[in-house]
C-alpha positions in Angstrom: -3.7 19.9 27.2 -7.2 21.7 28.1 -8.3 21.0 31.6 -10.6 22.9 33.8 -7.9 23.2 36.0 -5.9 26.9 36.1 -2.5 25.5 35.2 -0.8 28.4 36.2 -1.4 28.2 39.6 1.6 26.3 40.7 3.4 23.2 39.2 2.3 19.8 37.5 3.8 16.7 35.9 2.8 16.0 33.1 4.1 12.6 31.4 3.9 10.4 28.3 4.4 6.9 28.0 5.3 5.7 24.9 4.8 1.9 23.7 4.6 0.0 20.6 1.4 0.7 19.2 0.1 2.7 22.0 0.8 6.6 23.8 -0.7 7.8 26.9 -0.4 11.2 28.5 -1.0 12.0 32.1 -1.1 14.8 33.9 -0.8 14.8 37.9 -0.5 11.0 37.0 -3.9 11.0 36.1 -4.4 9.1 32.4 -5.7 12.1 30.7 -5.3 10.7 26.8 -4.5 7.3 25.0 -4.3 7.1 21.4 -4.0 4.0 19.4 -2.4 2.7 16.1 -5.9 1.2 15.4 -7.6 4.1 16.7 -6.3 5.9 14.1 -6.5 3.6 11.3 -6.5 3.9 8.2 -4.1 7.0 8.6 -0.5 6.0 9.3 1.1 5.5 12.6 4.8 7.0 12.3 5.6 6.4 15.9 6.9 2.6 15.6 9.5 4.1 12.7 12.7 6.4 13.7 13.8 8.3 16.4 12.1 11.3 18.0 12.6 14.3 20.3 11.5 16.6 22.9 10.6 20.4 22.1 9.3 22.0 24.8 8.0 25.8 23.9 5.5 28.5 24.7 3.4 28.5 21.3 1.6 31.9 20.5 -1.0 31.9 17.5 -2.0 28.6 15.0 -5.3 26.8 14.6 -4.7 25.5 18.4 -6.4 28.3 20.9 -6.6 31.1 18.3 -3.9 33.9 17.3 -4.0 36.5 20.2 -5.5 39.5 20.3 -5.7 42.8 22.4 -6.7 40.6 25.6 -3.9 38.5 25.3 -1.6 39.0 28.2 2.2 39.5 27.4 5.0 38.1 28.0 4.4 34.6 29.0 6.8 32.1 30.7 7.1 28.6 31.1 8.6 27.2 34.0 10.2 23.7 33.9 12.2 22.0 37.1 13.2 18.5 35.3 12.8 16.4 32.2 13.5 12.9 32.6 13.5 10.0 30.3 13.1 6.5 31.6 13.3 3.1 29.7 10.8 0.1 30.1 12.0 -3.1 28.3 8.8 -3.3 27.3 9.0 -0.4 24.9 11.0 -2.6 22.9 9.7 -3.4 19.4 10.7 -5.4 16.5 11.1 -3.4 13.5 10.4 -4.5 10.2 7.9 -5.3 7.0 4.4 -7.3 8.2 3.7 -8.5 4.8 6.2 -9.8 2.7 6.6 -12.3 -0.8 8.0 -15.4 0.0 11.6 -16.0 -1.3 12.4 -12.5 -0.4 14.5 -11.3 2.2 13.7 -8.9 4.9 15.3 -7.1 7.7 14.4 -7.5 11.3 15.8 -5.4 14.2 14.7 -4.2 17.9 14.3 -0.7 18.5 14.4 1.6 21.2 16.6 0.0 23.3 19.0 -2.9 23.7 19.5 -6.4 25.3 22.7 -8.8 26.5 21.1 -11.4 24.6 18.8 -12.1 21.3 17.0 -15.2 20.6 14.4 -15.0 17.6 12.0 -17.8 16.6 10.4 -17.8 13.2 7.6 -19.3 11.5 7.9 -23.1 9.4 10.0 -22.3 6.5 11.5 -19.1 7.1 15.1 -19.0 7.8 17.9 -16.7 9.3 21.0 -15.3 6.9 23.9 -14.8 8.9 24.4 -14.3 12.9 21.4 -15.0 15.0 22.0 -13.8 18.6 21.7 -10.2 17.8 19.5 -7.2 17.9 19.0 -7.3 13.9 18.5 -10.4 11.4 17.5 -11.2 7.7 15.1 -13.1 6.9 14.5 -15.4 4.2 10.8 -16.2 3.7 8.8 -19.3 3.1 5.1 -19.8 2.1 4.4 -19.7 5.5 2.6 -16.7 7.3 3.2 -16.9 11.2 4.8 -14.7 14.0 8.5 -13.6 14.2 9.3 -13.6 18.0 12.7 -12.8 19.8 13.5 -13.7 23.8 15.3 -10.7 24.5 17.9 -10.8 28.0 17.9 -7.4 29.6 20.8 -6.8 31.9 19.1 -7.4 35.2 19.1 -10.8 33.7 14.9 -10.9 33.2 13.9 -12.0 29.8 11.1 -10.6 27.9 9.2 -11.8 24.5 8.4 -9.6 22.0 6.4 -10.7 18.5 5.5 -9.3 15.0 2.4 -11.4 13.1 4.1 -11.7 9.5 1.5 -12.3 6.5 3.3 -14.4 3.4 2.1 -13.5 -0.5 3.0 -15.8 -2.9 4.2 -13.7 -6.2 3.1 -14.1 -9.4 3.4 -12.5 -13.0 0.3 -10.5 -11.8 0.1 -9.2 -8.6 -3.0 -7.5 -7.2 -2.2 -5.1 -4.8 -6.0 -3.8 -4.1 -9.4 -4.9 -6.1 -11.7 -3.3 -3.5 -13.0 -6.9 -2.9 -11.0 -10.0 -1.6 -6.8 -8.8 -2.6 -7.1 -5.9 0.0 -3.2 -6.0 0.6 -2.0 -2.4 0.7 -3.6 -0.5 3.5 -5.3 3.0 2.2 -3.3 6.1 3.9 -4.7 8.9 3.4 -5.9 11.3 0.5 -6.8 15.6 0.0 -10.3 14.6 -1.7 -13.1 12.1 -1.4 -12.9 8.3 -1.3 -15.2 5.1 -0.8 -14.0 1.9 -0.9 -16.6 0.4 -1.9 -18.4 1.5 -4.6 -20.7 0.4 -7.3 -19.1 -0.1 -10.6 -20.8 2.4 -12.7 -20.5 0.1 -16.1 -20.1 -3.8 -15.8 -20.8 -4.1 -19.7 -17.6 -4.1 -20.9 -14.5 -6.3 -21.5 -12.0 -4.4 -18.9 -13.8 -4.2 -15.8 -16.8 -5.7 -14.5 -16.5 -6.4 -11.3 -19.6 -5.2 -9.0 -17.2 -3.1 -6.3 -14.7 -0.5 -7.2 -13.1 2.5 -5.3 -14.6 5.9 -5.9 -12.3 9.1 -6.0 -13.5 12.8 -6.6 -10.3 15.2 -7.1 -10.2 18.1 -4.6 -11.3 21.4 -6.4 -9.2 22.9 -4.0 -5.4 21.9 -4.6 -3.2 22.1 -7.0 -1.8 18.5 -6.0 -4.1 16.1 -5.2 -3.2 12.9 -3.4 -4.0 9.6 -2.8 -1.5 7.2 -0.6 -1.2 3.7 0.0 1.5 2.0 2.7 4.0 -0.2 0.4 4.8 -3.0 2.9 5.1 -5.9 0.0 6.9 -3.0 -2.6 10.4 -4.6 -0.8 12.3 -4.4 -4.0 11.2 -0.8 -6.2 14.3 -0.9 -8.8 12.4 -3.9 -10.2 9.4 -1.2 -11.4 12.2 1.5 -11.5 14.1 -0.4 -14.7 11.1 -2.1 -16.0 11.1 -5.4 -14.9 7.6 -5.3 -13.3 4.9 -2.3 -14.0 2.3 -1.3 -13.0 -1.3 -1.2 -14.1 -4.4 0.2 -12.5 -8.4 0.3 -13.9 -9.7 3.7 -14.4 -13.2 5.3 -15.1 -13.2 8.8 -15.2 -15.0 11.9 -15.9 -11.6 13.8 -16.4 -11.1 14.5 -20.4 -8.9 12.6 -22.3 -5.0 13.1 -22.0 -5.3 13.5 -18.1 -2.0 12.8 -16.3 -2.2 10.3 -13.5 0.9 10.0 -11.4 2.6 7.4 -9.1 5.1 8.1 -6.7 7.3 6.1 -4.7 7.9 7.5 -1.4 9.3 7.3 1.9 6.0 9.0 3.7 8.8 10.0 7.1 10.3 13.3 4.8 7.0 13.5 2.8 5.8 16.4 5.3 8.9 18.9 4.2 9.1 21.0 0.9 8.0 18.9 -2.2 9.7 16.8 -3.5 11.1 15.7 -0.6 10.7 12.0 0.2 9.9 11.4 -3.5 11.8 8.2 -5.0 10.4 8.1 -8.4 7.6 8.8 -10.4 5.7 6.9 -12.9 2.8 8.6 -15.1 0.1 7.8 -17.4 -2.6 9.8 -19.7 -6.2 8.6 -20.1 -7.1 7.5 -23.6 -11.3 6.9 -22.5 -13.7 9.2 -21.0 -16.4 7.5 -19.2 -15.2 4.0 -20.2 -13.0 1.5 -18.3 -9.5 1.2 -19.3 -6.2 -0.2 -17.9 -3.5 2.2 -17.8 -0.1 1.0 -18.0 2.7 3.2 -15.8 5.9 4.0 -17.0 8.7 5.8 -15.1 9.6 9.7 -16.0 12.3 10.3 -13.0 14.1 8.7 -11.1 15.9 10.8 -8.1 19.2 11.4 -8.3 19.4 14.3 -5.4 19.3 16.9 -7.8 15.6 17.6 -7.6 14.8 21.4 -6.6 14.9 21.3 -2.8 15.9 17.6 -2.6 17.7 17.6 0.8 18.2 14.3 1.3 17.8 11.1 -1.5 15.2 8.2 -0.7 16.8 4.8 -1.2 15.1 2.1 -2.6 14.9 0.0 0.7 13.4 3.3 2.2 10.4 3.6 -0.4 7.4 2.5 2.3 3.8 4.7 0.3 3.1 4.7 -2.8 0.7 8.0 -3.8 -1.4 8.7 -6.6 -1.6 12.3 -8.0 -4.3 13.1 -9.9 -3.9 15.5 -12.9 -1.2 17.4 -11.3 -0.6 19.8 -14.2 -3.1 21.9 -12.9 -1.9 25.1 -13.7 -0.8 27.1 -10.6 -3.2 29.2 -9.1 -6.1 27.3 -10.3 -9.0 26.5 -10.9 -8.3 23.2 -10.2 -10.2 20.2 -11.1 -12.7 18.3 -8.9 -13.1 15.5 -12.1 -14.1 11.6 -9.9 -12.3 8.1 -10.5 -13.3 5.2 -10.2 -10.4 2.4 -9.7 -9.6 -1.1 -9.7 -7.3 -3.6 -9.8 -4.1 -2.2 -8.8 -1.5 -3.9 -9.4 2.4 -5.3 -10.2 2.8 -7.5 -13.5 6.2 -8.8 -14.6 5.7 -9.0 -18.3 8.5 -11.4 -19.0 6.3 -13.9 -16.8 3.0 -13.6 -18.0 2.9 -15.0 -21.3 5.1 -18.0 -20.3 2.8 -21.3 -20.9 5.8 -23.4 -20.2 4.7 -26.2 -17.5 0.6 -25.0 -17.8 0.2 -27.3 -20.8 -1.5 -30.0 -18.6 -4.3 -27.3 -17.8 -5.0 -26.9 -21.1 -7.3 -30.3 -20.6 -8.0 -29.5 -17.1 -11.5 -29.9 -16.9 -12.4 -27.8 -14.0 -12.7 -25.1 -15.9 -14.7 -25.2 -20.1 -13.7 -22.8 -22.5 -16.4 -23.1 -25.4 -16.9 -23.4 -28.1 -13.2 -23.4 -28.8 -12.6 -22.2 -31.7 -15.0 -19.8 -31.8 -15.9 -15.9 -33.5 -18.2 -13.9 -31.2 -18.0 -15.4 -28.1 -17.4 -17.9 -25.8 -18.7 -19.1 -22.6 -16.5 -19.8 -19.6 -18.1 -22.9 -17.1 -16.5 -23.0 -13.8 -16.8 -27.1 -12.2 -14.4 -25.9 -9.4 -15.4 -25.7 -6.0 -13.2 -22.2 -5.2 -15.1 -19.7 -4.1 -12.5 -16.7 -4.5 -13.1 -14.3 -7.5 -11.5 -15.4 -11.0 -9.5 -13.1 -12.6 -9.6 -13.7 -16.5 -7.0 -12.3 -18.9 -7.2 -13.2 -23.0 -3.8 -12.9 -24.2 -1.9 -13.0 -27.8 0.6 -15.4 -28.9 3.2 -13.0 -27.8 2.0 -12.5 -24.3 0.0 -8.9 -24.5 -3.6 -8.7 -22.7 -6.3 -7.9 -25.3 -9.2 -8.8 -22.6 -9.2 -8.4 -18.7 -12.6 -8.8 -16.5 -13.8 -10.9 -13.3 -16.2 -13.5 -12.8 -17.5 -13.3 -9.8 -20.7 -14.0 -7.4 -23.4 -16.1 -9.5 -21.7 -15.4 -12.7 -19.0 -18.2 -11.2 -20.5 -21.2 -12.5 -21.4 -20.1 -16.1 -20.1 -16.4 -17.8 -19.9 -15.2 -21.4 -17.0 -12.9 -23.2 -17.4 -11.0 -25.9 -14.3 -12.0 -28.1 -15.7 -10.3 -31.4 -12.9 -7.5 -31.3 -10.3 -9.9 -31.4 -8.5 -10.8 -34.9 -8.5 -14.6 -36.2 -5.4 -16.4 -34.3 -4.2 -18.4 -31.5 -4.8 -16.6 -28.0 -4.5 -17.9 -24.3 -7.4 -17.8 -21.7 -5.6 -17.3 -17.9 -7.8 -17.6 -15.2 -6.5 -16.7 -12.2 -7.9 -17.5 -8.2 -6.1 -16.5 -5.3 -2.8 -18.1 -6.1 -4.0 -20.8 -8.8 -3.5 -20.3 -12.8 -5.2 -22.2 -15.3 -4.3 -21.5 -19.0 -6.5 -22.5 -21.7 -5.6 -22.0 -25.3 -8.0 -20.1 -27.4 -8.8 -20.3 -31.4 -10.6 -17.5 -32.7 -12.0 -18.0 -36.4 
């Protein structure tokens, strides 16, 4: 605390209150400083997490008041007469995900204190597993976004309310965690170089990526390990990514040469602050094949953690994986230079390839005439007509027979009612259009001659 007060002329009281979402120092019982979990957004507010503790010290040196020098007067005391801790009900919080895929099953407890009584009310479709009247419950989710609440009966017999807003994703065989447009649904954490998000796509003439907005990435020249983090609230279940079941893809345009390593970690971002690797789950990697083009890179798993990890004190679990974090070209050799090479990216995201090709139930929008694929069959090209009345970006993926993308791109803005694909690179065969809005799918099967 800096005050224009001398301190050291006799004793003060200095005191925090701590709630959910919100700390306030005082000093003298004046408010002297509040800080905010929106106040500090995008950057990630711990304090709603674990438990913490008091350390109360006389701190000499660090980037806080300067190191001393020859004025500096030694030796210094601090003088303390009590340290109390009070509870307020109201510091109670409900603990758990905020954004979650329905069918999945999430825990829910109240932290930071306790109650003689628990009664939690959910929103339409959601459902409790197990015993409800007590300080933790699991969830199984509906389609239904709404507020988790719990009437909570302190001792003195009072009752008090407390509520988490819950947001529902539907799942699909292709999830998009972040386009930089309208699927925004992993919050940005932090990063060591520079980032927009919102940028303009620097090539839209191509068949992986032409969507107008993109993020934008430069590498800090001054690391070794460069980072770029994302909170993981909907990554509930990471063995499913971890044996292959899902993967993940992300759009890159880069002016980093060819074979560049990209990495993915899954972490728990609360032991992410020790000695690397601590926190780490997992890491998935990738190389670049394109220089200055778009491509989708496809991630694939290189450890897993098994505790053995050079100064691995503790193992992450998988239900303790909450940030996922990019490192770009981290095989910079130690010592440096390092790189300072830019990214652009898009469309970040889960697929479940065993999903994906399945046509199975879609045949009906094969003659669904909301959306025209023509000419069908066709050679060069073919021109996509869009009669619907959804406004949201479409999504289009060209598959094979056997379920493997050969085209990805967006139709957005004016291009909505009328776009062209170039289809010339594809070989003569049977292919399927998917076109893909928010949670809708339409599938339209494709002849190329």
């Amino acid at each position: 605390i800096t005050t224009a007060s001398d301190l050291s002329a006799g004793f003060h009281t200095y005191a925090v209150e701590w709630k959910p979402d919100t700390i306030t120092w005082f000093l003298d019982n004046n408010n002297f400083y509040t800080i905010t979990k929106t106040g500090i957004a995008p950057s990630y507010w711990p304090f709603n997490d674990d438990n913490f503790f008091f350390i109360l010290n006389v701190a000499v040196g660090g980037w806080f008041g300067g190191n001393p020098d020859g004025t500096t007067v030694f030796p210094q005391t601090m003088e303390v007469d009590y340290v109390r801790v009070y509870s307020n009900p109201y510091t109670l919080v409900i603990d758990g995900r905020d954004k979650v895929f329905s069918g999945s099953s999430q825990k829910y407890l109240i932290k930071n204190g306790s109650a003689t009584s628990y009664s939690w009310t959910l929103p339409s479709g959601a459902s409790i597993t197990g015993v409800q009247d007590t300080n933790v419950v699991s969830v199984l989710w509906g389609t239904t976004s709404g507020t988790v609440s719990v009437d909570a009966v302190a001792s003195c017999g009072t009752t008090y309310t407390f509520t988490k807003d819950v947001t529902v994703f539907k799942d699909s065989c292709q999830f998009i965690f972040d386009d930089f447009q309208t699927h925004r649904t992993m919050g940005y954490t932090g990063s060591t170089g520079t980032y927009n998000s919102a940028w303009t796509n620097p090539n839209t003439t191509n068949t992986v990526n032409t969507s107008p907005t993109v993020g934008y990435y430069q590498r800090n020249g001054g690391v070794q390990y460069d980072t770029y983090s994302y909170e993981a609230e909907l990554l509930s279940d990471v063995t499913k990514y971890e044996n292959g079941q899902r993967v993940f893809y992300m759009d890159v345009y880069t002016s980093a040469p060819i074979g560049t390593t990209l990495n993915l970690n899954l972490e728990d971002n609360t032991k992410t602050g020790g000695t690397y690797p601590l926190g780490r789950r997992s890491i998935f990697a990738v190389q670049t094949t394109k220089r200055f083009q778009w491509e989708r890179l496809k991630f694939s798993m290189v450890i897993l953690n098994n505790g053995v990890w050079p100064n691995q004190n503790s193992t992450t679990s998988a239900s303790q994986v909450n940030q996922v974090t990019f490192l770009f070209n981290p095989n910079n050799p130690s010592g440096g230079p390092y790189t300072s090479d830019y990214y652009y990216l898009d469309n970040f995201m889960s697929v479940d390839p065993a999903a994906c090709p399945v046509i199975t139930g879609l045949n009906n929008s094969y003659n669904d005439q909301s959306i025209i694929v023509s000419p069908n069959p066709a050679s060069g090209e073919i021109a996509i007509q869009n009669n619907s009345t959804n406004p949201s970006d479409i999504i289009l993926s060209i598959t094979d027979i056997l379920g493997k993308e050969v085209i990805h791109g967006k139709i957005t803005g004016a291009s909505q009612s009328s776009s062209t694909v170039n289809i010339s690179s594809l070989a003569p065969g049977i292919y399927f259009v998917n076109l893909i809005s928010g949670e809708d799918r339409k599938v339209k099967k494709l002849i190329v001659e």
